[in-house]
C-alpha positions in Angstrom: 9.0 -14.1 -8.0 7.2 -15.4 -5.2 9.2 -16.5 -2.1 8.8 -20.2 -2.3 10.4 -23.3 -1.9 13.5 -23.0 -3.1 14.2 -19.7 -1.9 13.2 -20.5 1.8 15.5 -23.6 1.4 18.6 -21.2 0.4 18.0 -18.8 2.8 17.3 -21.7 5.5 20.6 -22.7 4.6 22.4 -19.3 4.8 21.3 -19.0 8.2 22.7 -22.0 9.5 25.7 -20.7 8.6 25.7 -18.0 11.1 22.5 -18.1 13.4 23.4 -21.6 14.8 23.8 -21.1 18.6 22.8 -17.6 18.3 21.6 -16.0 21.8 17.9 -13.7 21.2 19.0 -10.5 22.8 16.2 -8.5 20.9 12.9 -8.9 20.0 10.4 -6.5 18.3 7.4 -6.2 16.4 7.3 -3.1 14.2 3.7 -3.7 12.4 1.0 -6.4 13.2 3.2 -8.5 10.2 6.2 -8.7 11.0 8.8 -9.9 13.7 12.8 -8.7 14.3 14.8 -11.3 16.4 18.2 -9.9 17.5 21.0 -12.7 17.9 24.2 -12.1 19.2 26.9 -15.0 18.4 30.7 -15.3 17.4 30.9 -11.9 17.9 28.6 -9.9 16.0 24.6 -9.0 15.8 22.5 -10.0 13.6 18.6 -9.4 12.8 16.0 -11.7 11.5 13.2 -9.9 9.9 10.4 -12.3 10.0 7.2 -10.8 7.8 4.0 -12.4 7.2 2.5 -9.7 5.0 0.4 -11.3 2.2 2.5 -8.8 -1.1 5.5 -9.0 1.5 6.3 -12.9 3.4 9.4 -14.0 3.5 12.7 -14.4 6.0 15.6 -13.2 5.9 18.7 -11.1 7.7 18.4 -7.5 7.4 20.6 -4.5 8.0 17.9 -1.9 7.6 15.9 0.3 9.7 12.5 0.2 11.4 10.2 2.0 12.6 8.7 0.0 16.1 6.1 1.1 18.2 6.5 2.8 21.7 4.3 -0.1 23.3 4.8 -3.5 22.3 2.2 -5.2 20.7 0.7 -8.6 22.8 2.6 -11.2 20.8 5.7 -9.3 20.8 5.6 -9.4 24.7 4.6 -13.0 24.6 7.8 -14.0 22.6 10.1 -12.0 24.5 8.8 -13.2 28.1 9.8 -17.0 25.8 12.6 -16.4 24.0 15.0 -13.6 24.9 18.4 -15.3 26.4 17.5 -18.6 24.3 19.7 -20.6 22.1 18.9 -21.1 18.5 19.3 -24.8 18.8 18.7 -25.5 14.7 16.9 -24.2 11.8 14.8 -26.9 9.6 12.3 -27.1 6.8 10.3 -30.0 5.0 11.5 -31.0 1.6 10.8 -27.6 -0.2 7.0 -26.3 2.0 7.5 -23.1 2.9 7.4 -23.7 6.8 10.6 -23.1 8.9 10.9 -24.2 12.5 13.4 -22.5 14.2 14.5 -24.9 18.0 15.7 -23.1 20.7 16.6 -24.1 24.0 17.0 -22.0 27.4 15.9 -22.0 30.8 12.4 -21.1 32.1 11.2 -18.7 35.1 12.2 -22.0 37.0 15.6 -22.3 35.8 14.3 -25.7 34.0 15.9 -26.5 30.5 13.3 -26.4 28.0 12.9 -26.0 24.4 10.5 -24.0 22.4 10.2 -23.6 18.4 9.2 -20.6 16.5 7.4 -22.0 13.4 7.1 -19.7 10.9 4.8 -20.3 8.1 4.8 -18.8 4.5 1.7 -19.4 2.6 0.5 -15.9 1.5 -2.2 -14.7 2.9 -2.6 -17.3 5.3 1.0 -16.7 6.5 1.7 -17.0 10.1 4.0 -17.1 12.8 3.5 -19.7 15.9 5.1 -20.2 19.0 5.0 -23.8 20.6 6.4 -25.6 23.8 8.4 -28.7 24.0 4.9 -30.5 23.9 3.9 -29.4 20.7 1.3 -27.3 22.4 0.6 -23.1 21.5 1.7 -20.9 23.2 0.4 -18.0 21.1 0.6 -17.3 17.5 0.7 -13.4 15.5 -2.7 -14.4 13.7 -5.2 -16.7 15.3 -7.1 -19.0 13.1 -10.2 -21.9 13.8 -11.9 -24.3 12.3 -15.4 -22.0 12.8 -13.5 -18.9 10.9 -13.2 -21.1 8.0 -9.5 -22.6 8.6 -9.0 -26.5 8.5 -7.4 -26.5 11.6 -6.7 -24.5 14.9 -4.1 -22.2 15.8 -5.0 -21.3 19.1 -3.2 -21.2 22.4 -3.2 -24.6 23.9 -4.0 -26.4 21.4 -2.0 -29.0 19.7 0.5 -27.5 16.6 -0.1 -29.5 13.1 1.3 -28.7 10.3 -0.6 -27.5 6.9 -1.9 -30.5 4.6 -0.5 -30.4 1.1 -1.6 -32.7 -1.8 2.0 -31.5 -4.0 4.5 -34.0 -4.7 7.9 -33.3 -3.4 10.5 -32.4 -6.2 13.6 -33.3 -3.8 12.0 -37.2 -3.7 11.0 -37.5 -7.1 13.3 -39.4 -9.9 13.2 -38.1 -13.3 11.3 -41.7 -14.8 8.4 -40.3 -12.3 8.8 -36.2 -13.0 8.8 -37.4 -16.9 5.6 -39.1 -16.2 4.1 -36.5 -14.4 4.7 -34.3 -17.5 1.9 -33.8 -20.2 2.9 -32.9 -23.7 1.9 -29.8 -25.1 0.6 -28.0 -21.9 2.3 -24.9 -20.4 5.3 -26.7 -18.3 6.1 -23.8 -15.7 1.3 -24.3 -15.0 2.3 -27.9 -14.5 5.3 -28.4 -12.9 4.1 -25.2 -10.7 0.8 -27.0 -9.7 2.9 -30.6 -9.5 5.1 -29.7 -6.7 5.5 -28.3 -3.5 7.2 -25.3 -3.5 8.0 -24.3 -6.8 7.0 -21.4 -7.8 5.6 -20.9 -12.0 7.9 -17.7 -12.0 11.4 -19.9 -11.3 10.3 -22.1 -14.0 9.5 -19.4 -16.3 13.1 -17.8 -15.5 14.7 -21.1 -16.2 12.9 -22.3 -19.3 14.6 -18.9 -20.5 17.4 -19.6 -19.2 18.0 -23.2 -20.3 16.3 -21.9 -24.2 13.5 -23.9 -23.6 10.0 -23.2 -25.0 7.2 -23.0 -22.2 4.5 -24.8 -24.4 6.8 -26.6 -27.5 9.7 -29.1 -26.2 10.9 -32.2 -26.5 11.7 -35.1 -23.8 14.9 -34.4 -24.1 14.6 -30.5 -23.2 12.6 -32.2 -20.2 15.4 -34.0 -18.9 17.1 -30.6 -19.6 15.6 -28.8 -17.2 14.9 -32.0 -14.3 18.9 -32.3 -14.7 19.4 -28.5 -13.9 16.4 -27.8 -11.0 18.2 -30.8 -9.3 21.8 -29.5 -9.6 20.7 -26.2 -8.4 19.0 -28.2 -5.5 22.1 -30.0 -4.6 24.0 -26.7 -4.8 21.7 -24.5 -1.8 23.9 -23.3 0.3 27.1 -22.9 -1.3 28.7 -19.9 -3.4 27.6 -21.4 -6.5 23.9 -20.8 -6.5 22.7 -16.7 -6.4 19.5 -14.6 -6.4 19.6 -12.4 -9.4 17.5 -9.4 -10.4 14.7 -10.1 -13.3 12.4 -8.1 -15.0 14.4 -4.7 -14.9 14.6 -5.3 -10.9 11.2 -5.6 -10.3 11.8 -9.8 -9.6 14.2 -11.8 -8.3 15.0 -15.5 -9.0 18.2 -18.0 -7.6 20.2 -19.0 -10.6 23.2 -21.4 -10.8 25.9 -18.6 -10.7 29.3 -18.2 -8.7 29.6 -15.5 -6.1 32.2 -15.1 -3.2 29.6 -12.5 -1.6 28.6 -14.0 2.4 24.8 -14.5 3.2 24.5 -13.2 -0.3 20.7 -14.0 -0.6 19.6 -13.0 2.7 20.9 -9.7 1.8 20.1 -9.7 -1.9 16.3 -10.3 -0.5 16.7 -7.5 2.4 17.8 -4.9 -0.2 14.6 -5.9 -2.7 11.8 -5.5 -0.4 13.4 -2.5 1.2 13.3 -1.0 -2.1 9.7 -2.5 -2.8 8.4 -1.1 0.3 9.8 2.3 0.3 8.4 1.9 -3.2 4.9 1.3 -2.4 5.3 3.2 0.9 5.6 6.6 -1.7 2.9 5.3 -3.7 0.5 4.6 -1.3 1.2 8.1 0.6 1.0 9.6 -2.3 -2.2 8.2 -3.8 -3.9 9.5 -0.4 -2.2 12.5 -0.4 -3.6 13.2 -4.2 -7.2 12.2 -3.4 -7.1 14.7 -0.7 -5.6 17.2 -2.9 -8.7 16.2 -6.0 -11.3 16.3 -3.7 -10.3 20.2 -2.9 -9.6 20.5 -6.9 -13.3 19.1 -6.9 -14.7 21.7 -4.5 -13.1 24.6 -6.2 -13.9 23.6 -9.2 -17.6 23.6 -8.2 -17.4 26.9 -6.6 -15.8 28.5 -9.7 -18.9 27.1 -11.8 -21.2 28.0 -9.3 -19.8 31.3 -9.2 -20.0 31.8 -13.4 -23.4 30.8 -13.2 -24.1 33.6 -10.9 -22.1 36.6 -13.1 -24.0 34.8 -16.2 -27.3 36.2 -14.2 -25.4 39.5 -13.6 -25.1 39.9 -17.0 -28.8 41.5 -17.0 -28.1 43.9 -14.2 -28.1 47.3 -16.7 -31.5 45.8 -18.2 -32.9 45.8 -15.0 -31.3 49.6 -14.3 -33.3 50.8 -17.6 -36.4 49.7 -16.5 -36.7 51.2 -13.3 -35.5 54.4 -14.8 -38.1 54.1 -18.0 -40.6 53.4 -15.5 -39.8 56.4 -13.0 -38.9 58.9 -15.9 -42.9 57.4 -17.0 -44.8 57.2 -13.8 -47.2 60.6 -14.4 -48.4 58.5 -17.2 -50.3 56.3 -14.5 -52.0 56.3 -10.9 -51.4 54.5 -8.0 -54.4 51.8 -8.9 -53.0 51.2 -12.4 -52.3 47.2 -12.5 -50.4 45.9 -16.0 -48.9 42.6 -16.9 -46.2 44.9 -19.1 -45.7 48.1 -20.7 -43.9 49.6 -23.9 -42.8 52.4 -23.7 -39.7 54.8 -25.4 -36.5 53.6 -24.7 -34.3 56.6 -24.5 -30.8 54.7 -24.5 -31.7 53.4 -27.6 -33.0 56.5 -29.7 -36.2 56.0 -28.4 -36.7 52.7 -29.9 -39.8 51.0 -28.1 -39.1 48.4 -25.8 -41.6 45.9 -23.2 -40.9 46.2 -19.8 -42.7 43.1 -18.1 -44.8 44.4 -14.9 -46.1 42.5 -12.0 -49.4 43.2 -11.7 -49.6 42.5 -8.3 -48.3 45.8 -7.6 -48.1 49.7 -9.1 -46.0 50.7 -11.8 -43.6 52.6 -8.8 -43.2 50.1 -7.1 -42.6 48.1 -10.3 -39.8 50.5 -10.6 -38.5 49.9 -7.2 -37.8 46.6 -7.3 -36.1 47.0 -10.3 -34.0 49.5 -9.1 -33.6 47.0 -5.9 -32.7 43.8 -8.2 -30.5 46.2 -10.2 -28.2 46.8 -6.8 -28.4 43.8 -5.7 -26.8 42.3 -8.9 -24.5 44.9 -8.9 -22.9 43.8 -5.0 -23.0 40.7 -6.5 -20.9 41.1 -9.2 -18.4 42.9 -7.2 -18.0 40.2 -4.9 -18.0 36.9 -6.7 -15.5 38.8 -9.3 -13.2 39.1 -6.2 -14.4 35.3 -5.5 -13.7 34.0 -8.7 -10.2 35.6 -8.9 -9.1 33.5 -5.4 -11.0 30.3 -6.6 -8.7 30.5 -9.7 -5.6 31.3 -7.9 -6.6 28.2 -6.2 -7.0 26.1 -8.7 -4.1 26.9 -10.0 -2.4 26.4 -7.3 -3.7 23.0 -6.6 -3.1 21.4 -10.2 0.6 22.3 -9.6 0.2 20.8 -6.1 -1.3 17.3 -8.7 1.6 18.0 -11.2 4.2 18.2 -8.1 2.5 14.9 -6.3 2.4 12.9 -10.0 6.2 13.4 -10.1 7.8 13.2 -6.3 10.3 10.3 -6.1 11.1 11.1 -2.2 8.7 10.5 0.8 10.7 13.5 2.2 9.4 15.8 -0.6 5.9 14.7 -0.2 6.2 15.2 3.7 6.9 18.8 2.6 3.8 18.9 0.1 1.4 17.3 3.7 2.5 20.0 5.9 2.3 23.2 3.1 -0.9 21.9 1.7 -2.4 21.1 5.5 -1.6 24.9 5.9 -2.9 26.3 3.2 -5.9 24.5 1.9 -6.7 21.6 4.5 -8.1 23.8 7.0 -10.9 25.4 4.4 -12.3 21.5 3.6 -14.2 19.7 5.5 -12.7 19.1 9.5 -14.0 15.4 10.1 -13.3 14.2 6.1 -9.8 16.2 6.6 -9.3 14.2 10.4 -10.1 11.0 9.4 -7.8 11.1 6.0 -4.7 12.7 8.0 -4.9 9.8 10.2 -4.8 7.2 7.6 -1.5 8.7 5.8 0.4 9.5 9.1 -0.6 5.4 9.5 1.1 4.8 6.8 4.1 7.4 6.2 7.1 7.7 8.8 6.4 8.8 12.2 7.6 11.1 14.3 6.8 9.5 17.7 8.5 6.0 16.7 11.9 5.2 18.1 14.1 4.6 15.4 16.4 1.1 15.9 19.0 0.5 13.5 20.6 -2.8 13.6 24.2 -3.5 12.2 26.3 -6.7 10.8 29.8 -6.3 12.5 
């Protein structure tokens, strides 16, 4: 399920349950996408993971770890130097857009009470998160977007904040005479009341057309009024212990159903479990995936070589050939002189009970030194043999080796266990590819797998 509307409402209201008041003590920014905002209030801690990732936006409380940077990143620094040892004054939303502002109020370098808001905005891939003054004015925002770059509006510092334009009705003010109206008969209802209204997502229809046993593209008016009746009692219920998020799809979605619980903050946490889960997920699979086309590409090479080096035994194959006729030519040579030129000769071949056999002759030179360079191409084939026998022996050791190193990576569950696969297969067969292909492909997993030289902050819920 997306994160939309009615999600953002719960966990909007969640948080005011607890965040109200709150003081920042923390602030972090552990990728380019997302934001942690430590409060401290009533007692205990509490961290607001804030991520703008186009597969990943959404807000919510989280308990897990991150990974954060050494150096802050600008933004970071810019929302510290604005918000640490502020107030969270309130949390709001509009109707059911996915945009929440969060107030706070505090006191400036000049000991002045002001307010600021942190307005964070959930549209995909043209999610963002702003920061503006008691003016309305930027201060700074994590992505920055103008009119020249193809945005409808500018978010830029110093410029004046406005929010996004949508042309979506608003479920929340709309009466069931008007929703039945809006409705077309015989056209998929979760397309249309998905492409109706602000901030309802086609999957939380799908979900509840199941739910309520209602067909997505054959019902009646009164299976209609059905599901209005229900979307607004789960409205009317955000908040409370009576509406839950609930796995869907064998845990790979997530959807809020009308459902007791008596869990606290349940869908802030519900959420912070599922994309933990999803990103360790795609964290493996994505480590992986580079790890394996490192590990094909030297499968590749090898390959090659070992192919190469059968086409070189296949010539080898003729060395003995080339051995007899430098022999049937030496054991023949008082037959001519020095000036004798021929294009080939037949002469007895003794191996073979004297059976006649051509020997082919460049004429360019004497019959001896015919001889010679047989003998020479003979030996020559011969060394060969010997060494790309030994060749071929390693190059299939280490193929072998490296289609277990496939089998191993097409099975790993643990990012642990394919740490352990980087660091045997960087000693063992890394070194022997290419340096600058090797470089440039070690940087982009250690980018992406867990690193060594980041602090680790762990955040708890007393």
């Amino acid at each position: 399920m997306a994160f939309d509307g009615i999600i953002t409402k719960q966990i909007v209201a969640e948080l005011q349950t607890c965040l109200l008041e709150g003081k920042v003590n923390k602030i972090y920014q552990p990728n380019k996408n997302e934001i942690l905002l430590g409060f401290y209030t009533n007692g205990k801690n509490y961290v607001l993971d804030i991520d703008i990732a186009s597969n990943y936006y959404r807000v919510h409380l989280s308990t897990n770890e991150k990974q954060n940077p050494i150096c802050a990143p600008n933004f970071c620094m810019v929302l510290r130097k604005h918000l640490l040892g502020y107030h969270l004054d309130s949390i709001s939303m509009n109707g059911l857009e996915r945009i929440i502002t969060f107030s706070f109020e505090g006191f400036n370098e000049l000991n002045d009470r002001t307010q600021k808001k942190l307005i964070v905005e959930l549209m995909g891939k043209h999610s963002n998160i702003i920061l503006v003054n008691q003016n309305n004015k930027i201060i700074d925002s994590i992505r920055h977007l103008d009119q020249s770059s193809g945005s409808y509006r500018d978010i830029l510092p110093a410029h004046e904040y406005t929010f996004p334009i949508s042309d979506k009705k608003d479920f929340l003010e709309t009466s069931y005479s008007d929703f039945l109206s809006f409705i077309k008969k015989d056209l998929s209802l979760s397309e249309q009341i998905s492409n109706l209204f602000t901030g309802i997502s086609r999957s939380f229809i799908l979900h509840t057309l199941s739910h309520l046993h209602i067909e997505d593209t054959s019902y009646q008016s009164i299976e209609i009024e059905k599901l209005y009746q229900y979307m607004q009692g789960l409205l009317s219920k955000i908040g409370t212990s009576q509406v839950s998020c609930i796995s869907i799809l064998d845990n790979r979605d997530y959807t809020l159903q009308l459902s007791s619980h008596t869990e606290i903050l349940q869908t802030n946490f519900f959420l912070d479990d599922f994309y933990h889960q999803k990103q360790q997920i795609d964290l493996l699979q994505q480590y992986r995936n580079d790890l394996l086309k490192l590990v094909l590409s030297a499968l590749k090479k090898v390959s090659k070589k070992i192919s190469n080096i059968n086409i070189k035994l296949k010539e080898c194959e003729h060395m003995d050939t080339y051995r007899i006729y430098g022999e049937l030519l030496t054991a023949n040579l008082y037959k001519f002189d020095n000036s004798t030129r021929l294009d080939s000769i037949t002469l007895e071949n003794y191996y073979q009970n004297n059976d006649p056999i051509t020997i082919p002759l460049d004429k360019s030179i004497s019959p001896s030194y015919n001889a010679k360079k047989y003998f020479k191409k003979y030996n020559k084939l011969k060394n060969t043999m010997i060494i790309v026998s030994s060749q071929k022996e390693e190059a299939e050791k280490e193929l072998d080796y490296l289609e277990s190193i496939v089998y191993e990576l097409e099975n790993v569950t643990q990012i642990s266990d394919i740490d352990d696969i980087y660091h045997e297969i960087h000693d063992n067969i890394l070194p022997k590819s290419n340096k600058k292909e090797i470089s440039v492909k070690k940087n982009k997993i250690n980018k992406r797998k867990i690193h060594d030289t980041y602090e680790p902050l762990v955040y708890q819920i007393n």
